[in-house]
N, C-alpha and C positions, 0 to 999 in steps of 0.2 A: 831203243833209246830209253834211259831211267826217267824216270817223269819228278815232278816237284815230289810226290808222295814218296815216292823210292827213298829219296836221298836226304828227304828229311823228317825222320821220322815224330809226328811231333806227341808230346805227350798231353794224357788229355784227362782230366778229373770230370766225372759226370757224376751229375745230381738228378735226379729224375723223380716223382711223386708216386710212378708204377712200377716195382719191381721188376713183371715183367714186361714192359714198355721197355725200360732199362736195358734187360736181357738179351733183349732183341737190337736195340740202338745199341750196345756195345760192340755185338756179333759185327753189324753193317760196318761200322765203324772201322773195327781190327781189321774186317777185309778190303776196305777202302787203302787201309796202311798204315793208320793211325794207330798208336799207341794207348790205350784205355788200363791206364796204373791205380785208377782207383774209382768207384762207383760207391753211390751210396743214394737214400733217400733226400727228402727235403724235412730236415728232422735237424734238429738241435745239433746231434753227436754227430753226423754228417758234415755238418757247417765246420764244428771244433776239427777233426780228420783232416778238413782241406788243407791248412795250416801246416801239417807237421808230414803232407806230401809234396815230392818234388815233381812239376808238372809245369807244363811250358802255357797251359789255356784251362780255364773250366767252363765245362757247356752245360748249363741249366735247361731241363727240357720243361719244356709250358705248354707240351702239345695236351694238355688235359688242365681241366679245371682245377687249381688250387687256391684258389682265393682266401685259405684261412693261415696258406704259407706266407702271403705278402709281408708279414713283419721279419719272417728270414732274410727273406730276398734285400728289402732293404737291409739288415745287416751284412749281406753279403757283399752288397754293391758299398757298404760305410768299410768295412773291413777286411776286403780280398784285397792281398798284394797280385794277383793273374788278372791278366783280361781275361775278363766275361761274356761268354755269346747264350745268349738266349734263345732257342727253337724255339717256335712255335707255329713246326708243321710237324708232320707225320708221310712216312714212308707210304705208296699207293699201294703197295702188296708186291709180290711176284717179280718180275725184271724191272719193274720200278724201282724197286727197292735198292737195287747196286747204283743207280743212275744218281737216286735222291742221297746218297750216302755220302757217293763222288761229290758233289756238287756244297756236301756238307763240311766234307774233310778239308775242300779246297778253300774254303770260307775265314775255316779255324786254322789253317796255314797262313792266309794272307794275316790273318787278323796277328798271330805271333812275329811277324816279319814285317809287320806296317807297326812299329813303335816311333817313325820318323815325329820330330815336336811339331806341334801344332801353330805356325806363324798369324801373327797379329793380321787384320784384315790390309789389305793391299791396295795400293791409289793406282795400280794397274793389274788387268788380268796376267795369269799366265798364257804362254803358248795354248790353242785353242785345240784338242782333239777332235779327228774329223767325225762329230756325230752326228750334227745336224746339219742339212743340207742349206744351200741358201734360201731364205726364207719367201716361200710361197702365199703373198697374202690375197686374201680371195675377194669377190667380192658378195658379202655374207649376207643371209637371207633377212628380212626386215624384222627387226626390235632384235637381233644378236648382238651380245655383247661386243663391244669395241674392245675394253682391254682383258685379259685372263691372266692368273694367277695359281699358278701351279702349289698347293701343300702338300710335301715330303713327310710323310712319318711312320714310325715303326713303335718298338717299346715305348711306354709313356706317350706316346704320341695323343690318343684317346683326350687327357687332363688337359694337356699341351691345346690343345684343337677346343676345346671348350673355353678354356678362355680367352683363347685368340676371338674368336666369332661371337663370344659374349661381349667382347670391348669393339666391334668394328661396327663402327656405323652402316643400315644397310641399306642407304643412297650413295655407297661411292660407284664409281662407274665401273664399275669390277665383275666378275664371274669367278669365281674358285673351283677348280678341278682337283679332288682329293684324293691322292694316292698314299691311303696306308696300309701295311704288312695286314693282312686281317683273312681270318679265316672265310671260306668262298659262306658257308652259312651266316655269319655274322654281320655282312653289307647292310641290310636292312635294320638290325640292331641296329648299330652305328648310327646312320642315317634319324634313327630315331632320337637315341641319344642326344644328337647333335641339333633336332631340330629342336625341339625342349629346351636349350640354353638359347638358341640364337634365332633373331629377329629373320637369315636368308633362309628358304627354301630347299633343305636339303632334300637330298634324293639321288638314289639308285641310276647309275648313267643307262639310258637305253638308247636303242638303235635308230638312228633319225630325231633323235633330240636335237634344240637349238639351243647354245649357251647363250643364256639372261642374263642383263646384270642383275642383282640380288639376289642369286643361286649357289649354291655349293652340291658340286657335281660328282659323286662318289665313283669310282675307280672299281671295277671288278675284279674278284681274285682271281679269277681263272679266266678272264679276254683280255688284249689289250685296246685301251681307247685310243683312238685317234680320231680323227677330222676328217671329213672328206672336202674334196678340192671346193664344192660349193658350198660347204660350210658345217654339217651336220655330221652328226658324231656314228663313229664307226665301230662296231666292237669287231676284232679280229683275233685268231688264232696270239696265242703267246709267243713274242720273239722265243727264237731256240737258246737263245745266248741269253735270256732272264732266267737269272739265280733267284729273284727274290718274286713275291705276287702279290699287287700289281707293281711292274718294276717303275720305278718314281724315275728311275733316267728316262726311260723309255716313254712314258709321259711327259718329261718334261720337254725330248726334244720333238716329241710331237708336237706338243704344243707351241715351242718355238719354231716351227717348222711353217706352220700356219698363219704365226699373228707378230714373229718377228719383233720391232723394238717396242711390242706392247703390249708384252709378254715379262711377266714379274715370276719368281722363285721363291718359296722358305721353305727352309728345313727343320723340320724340326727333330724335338728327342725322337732317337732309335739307337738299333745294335747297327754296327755292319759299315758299307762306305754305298749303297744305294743313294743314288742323287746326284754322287760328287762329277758322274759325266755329264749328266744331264745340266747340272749347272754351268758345266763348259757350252754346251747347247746353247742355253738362255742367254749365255753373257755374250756369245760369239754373233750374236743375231742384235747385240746391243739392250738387250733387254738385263733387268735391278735383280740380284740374289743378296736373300737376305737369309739367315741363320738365327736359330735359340740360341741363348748363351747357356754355356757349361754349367752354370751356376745353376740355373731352374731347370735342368734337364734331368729328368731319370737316367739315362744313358745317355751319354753328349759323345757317341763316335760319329753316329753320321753329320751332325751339325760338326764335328771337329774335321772328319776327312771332306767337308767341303769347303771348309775355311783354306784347308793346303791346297787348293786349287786357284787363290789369293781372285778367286770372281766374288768370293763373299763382301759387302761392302758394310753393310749394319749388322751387332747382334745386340742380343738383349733377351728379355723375357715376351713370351707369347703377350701380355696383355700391354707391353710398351712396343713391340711388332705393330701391333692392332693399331696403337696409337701416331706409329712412326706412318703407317701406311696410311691415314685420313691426312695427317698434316701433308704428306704424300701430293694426293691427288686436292686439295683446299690451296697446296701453292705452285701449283703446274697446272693451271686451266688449260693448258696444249691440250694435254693427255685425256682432255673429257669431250 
């Protein structure tokens, strides 16, 4: 039977920082099925090129430090007519390498075949896919947060997550479990980063934690977090069916899985559509999704494919989020 790759071959402009980085991601690629019409550096005359080829996606790789490119990239993102996907992983080596390829090629298909418009936020969800099961709430160990709040983020996310946590006050009766796209060495970065702007508690999720309120509970690259039934946090093997790590659906309906209508969503900037199930999770369990606006987003696809899933109710920028979320819990005394 011809698969999606077979019968559509898509064409694909790569940028890469390493020659041969490049070299090699073209190889995996072409034998994945894809189409690779034009490669080049992260270089000025690169950028000018894209333009004057005909290509259906271009994939920026970011598996490697460039941080003196970021002034391209933002031209890229000001002035590429193609959607843009962003790596930033890297192939494991050996028979990893055809698997992570597959999993790449299929990514940069959906993304050229999801151009469906982006609808305004919805006064009712959609039809609900079956992710999350019905919601198992437990009865949790003493001083555990009552409500949790899932953060979604990829590309930009980083900026996005700083000023969210710099504007949230950190007496609301909340816990935040943070799932973004981040390399398995950089958890603790992050974590630090974040605790530096913000008044919660961040830190690296480990095994038998209890979520607090006034904590932000970082997300591992390579487990996934879940709950156990009496309430403490689980790291388990990667769902097989996670494309992205740590996968933000798969957090999210874990977490709606556990805490049910008191259980909150944001998405914020990234590449991809990571979240958009997950938010069917939250909203199906009766639990708030909320989304960045396109506007203050580096990348606003995943905040956009979780608006089409119309469970999105508010957007806005990360530091009017922060805001919308204290008015939040100051005019719902239920919820505390």
């Amino acid at each position: 039977m011809a698969t999606v790759i077979d019968v559509l071959p898509v064409r694909v402009v790569m940028l890469a920082a390493s020659a041969a980085h490049a070299a090699h991601l073209r190889t995996l690629l072409e034998t994945a099925g894809l189409r690779v019409v034009h490669s080049g550096g992260l270089d000025t005359a690169s950028l000018q090129a894209v333009e004057s080829v005909s290509a259906d996606v271009l994939l920026v790789d970011l598996s490697e430090e460039i941080e003196s490119e970021i002034e391209l990239i933002d031209g890229l993102l000001e002035h590429s007519t193609l959607p843009i996907m962003f790596n930033d992983s890297s192939p494991g080596g050996g028979r990893a390498d055809s698997r992570w390829a597959k999993r790449l090629a299929l990514k940069l298909i959906e993304m050229v075949h999801a151009a469906a418009p982006v609808p305004k936020e919805a006064e009712k969800p959609a039809p609900f896919a079956d992710m999350a099961a019905s919601p198992r709430e437990v009865s949790r160990p003493a001083g555990a947060a009552e409500n949790v709040w899932v953060l979604g983020a990829s590309l930009g996310g980083p900026q996005a997550l700083r000023d969210f946590l710099a504007a949230v006050d950190v007496d609301l009766p909340v816990a935040f479990v943070l799932a973004q796209h981040i390399g398995v060495n950089h958890v603790q970065l992050l974590a630090e980063q974040l605790n530096r702007v913000s008044a919660f508690r961040v830190l690296p999720a480990r095994l038998g934690h209890v979520l607090r309120h006034g904590e932000v509970i970082l997300s591992p690259a390579d487990r996934h977090l879940q709950l156990t039934e009496d309430g403490y946090v689980a790291l388990t093997a990667l769902p097989a069916d996670a494309i992205y790590s740590p996968s933000i659906n798969h957090v999210m309906a874990a977490m709606a899985e556990r805490y049910g209508n008191r259980v909150g969503a944001v998405v914020f900037s990234g590449m991809g559509d990571d979240g958009a199930k997950g938010c069917l999770a939250v909203a199906r369990q009766g639990g708030i999704v909320w989304a960045q606006d396109g506007k203050s987003c580096v990348i606003s696809s995943m905040p956009d494919q979780a608006r089409k899933t119309h469970t999105v109710t508010y957007s806005a920028s990360p530091q009017a989020i922060a805001r919308h979320l204290c008015e939040y819990y100051r005019n719902n005394n239920s919820q505390q």
